[in-house]
C-alpha positions in Angstrom: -2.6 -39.3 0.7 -5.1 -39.0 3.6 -3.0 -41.7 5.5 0.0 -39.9 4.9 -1.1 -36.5 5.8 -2.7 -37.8 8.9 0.2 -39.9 10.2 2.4 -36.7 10.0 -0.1 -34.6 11.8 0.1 -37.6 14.7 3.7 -37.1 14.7 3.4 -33.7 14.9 0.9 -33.6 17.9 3.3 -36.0 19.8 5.6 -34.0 20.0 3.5 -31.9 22.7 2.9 -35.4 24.9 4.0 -35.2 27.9 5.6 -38.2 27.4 8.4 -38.2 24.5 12.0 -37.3 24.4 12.3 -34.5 22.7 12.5 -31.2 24.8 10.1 -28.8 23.6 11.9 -26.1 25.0 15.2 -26.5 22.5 12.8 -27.0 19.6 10.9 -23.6 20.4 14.4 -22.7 20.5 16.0 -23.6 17.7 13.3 -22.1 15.8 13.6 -18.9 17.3 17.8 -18.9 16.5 16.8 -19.8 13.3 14.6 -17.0 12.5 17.4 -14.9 14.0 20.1 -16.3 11.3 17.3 -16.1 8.7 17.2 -12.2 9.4 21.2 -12.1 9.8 21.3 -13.2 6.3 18.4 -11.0 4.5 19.9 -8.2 6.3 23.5 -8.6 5.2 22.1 -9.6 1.6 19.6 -6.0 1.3 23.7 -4.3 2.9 24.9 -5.9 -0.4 22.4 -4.6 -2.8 22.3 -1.2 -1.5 19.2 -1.3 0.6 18.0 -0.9 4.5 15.6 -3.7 5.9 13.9 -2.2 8.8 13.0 -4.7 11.2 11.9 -3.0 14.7 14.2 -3.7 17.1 12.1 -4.7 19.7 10.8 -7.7 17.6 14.6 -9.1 17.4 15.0 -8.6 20.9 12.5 -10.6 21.7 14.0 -13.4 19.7 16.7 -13.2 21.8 15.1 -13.0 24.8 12.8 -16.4 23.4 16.2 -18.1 22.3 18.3 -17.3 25.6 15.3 -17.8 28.0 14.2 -21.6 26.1 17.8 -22.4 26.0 18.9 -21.7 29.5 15.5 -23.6 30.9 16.1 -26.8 28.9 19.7 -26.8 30.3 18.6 -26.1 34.4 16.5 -28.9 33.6 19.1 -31.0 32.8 20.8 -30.1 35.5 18.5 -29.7 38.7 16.1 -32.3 36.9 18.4 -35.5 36.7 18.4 -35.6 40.8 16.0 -38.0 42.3 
C-alpha cells in the first residue's frame, strides 16, 4: 500500500519537472473548463427542480479568464516556441 501510494505521489510531483511532456498549462486548464461544465450542469439541474444556485459571478469569470488565459499560453508556446 505504502509503495503504491508513494509511487503515485512520484508521478504526481513529475508532473511539475521541468522536464516532461505534459504542458502544465493545458492541465491547469482543463481543470478549470471542467469545473466550468461541472457548474453548467448543477445549474441547469437546480433550473429543473425549481431552484436558483447562486454562484457569484465574479468567481465564474475568473474561470474563464483561468481557462482562456492557460489555453491561449500553451498554444503561443507552440507557436513562437517551436523556432530555434
Amino acid at each position: 500500500m505504502f509503495n503504491f501510494l508513494k509511487r503515485n505521489w512520484m508521478g504526481f510531483k513529475n508532473l511539475f519537472d521541468d522536464k516532461n511532456d505534459i504542458n502544465e498549462k493545458s492541465v491547469v486548464g482543463f481543470i478549470a473548463f471542467a469545473v466550468m461544465v461541472i457548474f453548467a450542469f448543477a445549474d441547469l439541474l437546480t433550473g429543473y427542480l425549481g431552484k436558483d444556485l447562486v454562484i457569484n459571478e465574479f468567481i465564474y469569470d475568473s474561470f474563464v479568464i483561468v481557462v482562456l488565459g492557460c489555453f491561449g499560453i500553451a498554444e503561443v508556446g507552440k507557436i513562437f516556441g517551436s523556432r530555434k
